[in-house]
Backbone as a printed PyTorch tensor [residue, N CA C, xyz], in Angstrom:
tensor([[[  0.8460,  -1.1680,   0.0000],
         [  0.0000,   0.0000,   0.0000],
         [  0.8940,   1.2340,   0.0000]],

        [[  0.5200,   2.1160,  -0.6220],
         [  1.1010,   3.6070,  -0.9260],
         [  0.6560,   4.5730,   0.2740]],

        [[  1.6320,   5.2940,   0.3340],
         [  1.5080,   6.5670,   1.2800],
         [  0.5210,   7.2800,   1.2640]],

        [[  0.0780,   8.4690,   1.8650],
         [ -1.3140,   8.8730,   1.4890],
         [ -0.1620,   9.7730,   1.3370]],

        [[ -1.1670,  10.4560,  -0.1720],
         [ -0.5660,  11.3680,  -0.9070],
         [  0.6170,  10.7800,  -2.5370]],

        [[  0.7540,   9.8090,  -1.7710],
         [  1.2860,   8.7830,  -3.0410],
         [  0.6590,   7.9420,  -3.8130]],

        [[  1.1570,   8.1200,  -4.9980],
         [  0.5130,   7.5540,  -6.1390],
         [  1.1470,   5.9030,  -5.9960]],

        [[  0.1260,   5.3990,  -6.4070],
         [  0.9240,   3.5810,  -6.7200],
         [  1.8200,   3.3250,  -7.4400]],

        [[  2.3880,   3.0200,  -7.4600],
         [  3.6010,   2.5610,  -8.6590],
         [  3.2420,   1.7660,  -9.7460]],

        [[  1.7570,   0.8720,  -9.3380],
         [  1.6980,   0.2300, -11.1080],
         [  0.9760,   1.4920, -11.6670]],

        [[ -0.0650,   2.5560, -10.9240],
         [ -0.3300,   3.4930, -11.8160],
         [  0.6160,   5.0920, -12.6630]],

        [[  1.6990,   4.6680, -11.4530],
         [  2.7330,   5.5140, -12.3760],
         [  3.2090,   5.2670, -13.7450]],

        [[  3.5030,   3.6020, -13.5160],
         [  3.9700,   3.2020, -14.6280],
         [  3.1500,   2.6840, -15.9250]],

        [[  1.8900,   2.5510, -15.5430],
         [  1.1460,   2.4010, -17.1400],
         [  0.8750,   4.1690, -17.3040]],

        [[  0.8840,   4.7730, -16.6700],
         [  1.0110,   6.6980, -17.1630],
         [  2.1990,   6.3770, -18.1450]],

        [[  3.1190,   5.9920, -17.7480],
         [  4.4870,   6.2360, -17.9950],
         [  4.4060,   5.4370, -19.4120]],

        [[  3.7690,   4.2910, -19.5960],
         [  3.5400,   3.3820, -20.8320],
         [  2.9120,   4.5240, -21.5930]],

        [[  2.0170,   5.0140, -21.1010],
         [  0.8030,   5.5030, -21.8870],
         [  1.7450,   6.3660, -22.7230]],

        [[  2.4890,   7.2970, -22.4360],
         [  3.6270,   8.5930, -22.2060],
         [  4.4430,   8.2780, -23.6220]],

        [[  5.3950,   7.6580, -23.8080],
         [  6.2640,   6.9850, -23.9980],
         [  5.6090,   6.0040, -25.2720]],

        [[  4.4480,   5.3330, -24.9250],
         [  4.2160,   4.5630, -26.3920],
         [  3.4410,   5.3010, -27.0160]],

        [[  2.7580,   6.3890, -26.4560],
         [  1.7070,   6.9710, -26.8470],
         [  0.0850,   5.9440, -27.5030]],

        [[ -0.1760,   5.4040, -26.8910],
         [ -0.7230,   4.8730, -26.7390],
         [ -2.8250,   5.3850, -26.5110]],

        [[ -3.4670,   4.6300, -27.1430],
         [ -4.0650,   5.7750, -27.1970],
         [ -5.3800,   5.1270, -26.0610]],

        [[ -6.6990,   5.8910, -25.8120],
         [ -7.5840,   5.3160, -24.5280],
         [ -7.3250,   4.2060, -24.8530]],

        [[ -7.6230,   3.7900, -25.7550],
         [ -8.5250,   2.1040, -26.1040],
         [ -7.5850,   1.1680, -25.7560]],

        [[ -6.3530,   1.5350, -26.0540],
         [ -5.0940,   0.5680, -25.8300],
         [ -4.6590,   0.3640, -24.3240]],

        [[ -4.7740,   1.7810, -23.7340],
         [ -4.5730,   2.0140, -22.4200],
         [ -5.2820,   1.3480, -21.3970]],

        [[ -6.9250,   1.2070, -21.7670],
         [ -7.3850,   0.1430, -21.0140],
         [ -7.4960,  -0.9180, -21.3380]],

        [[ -7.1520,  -1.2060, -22.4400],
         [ -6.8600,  -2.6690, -22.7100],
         [ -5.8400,  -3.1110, -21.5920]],

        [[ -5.0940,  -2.1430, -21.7440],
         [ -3.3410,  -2.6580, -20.9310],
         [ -3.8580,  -3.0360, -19.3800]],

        [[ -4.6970,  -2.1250, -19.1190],
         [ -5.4010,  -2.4040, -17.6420],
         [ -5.9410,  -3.9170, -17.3620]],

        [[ -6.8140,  -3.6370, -18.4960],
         [ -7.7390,  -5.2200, -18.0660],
         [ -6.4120,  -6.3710, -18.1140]],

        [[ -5.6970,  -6.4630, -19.1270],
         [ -5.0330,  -7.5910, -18.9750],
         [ -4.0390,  -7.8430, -17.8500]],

        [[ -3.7790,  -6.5720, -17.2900],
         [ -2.8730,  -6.3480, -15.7710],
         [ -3.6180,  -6.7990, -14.9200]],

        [[ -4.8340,  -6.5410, -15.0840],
         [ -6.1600,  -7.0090, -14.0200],
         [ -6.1570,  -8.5380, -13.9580]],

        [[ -6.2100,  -8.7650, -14.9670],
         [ -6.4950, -10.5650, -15.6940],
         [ -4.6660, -11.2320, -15.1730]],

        [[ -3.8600, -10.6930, -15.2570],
         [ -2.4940, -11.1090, -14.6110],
         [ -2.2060, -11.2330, -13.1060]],

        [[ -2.5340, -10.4980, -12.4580],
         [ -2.9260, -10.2350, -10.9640],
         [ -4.2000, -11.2710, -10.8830]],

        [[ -4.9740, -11.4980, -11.0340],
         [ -6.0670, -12.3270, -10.7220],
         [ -5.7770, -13.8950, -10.9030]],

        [[ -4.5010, -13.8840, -11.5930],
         [ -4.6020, -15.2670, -12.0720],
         [ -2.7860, -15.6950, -10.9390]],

        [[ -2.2570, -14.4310, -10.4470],
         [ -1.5010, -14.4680,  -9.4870],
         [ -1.6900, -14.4010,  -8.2550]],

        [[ -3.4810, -14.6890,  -7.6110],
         [ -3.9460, -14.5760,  -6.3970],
         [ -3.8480, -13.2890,  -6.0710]],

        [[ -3.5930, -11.9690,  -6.9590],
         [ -3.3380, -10.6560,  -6.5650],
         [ -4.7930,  -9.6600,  -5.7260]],

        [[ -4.6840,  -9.3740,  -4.7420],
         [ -6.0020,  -8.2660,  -4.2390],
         [ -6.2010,  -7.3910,  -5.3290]],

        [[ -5.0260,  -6.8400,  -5.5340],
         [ -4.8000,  -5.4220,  -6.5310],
         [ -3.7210,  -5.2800,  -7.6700]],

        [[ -4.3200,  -4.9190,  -8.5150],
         [ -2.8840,  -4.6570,  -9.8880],
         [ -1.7390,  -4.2640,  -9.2630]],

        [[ -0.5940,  -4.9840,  -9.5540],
         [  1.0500,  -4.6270,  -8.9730],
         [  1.5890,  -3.8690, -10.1160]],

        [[  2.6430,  -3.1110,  -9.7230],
         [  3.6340,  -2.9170, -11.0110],
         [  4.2480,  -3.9290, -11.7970]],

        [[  4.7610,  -5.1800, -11.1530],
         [  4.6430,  -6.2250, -12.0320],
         [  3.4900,  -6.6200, -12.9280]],

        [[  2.6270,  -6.3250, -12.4930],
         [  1.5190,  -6.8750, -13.1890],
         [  1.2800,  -6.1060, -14.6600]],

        [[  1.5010,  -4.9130, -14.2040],
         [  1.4990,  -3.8960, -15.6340],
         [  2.6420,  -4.1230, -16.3610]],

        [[  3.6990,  -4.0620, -16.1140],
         [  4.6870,  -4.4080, -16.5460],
         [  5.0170,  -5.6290, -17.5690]],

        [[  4.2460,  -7.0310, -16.7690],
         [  4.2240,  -7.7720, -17.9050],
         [  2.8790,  -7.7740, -18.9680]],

        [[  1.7230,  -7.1130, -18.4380],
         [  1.3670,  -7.1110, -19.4360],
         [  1.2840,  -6.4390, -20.8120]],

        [[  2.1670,  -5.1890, -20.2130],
         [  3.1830,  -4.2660, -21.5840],
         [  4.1330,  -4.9770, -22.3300]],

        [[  4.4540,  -6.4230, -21.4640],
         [  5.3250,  -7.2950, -22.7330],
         [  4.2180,  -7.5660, -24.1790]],

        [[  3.1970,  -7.7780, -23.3520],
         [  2.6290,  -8.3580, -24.6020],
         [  1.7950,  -7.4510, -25.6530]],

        [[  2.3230,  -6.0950, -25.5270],
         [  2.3390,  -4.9300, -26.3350],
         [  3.3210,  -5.4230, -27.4320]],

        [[  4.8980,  -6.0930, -26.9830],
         [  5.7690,  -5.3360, -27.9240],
         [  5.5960,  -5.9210, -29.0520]],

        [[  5.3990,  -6.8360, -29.2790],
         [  5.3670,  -7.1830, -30.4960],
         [  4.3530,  -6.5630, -31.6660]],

        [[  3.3870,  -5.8150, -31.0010],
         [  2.7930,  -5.2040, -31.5910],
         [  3.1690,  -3.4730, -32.5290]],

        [[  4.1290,  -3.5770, -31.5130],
         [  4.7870,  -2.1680, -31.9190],
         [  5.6950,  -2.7190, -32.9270]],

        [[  6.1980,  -3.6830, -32.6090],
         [  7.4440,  -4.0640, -33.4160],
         [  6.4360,  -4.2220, -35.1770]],

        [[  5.6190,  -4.3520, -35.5770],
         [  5.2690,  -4.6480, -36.3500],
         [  5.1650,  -3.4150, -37.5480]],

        [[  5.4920,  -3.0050, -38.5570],
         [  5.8410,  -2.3200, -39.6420],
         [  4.4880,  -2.0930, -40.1480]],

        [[  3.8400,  -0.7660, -40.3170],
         [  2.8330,  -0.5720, -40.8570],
         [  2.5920,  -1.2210, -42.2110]],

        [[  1.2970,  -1.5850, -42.2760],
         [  1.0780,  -2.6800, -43.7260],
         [  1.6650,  -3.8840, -43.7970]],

        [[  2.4840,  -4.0910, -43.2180],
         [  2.9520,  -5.8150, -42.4740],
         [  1.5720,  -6.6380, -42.0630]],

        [[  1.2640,  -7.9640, -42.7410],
         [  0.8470,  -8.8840, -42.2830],
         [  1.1650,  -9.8670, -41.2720]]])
């Protein structure tokens, strides 16, 4: 649990995804639910920064992909 007055650290860091990939709503809560769906399936109460974290792995390949690429 965070300080009062402190922000969480997994919500710093999907800001920080958001920031950085630019990323747009739709993607952004996508990234949520599946952090949600990662934590839940890790006995988690609440989304961790790990939890966001890996589920931004399964962004990259998406980025990696070359516009008009099949």
């Amino acid at each position: 649990m965070s300080a009062p007055g402190r922000r969480p650290a997994a919500l710093e860091l999907w800001e920080q995804l958001i920031n950085q990939r630019g990323l747009s709503t739709r993607s952004s809560l996508q990234l949520l639910r599946v952090a949600r769906t990662i934590a839940d399936l890790n006995d988690r109460a609440s989304v961790d920064r790990n939890a966001v974290a890996e589920a931004s792995c399964f962004r990259c390949t998406d980025l990696l992909k070359q516009p008009g690429a099949q």
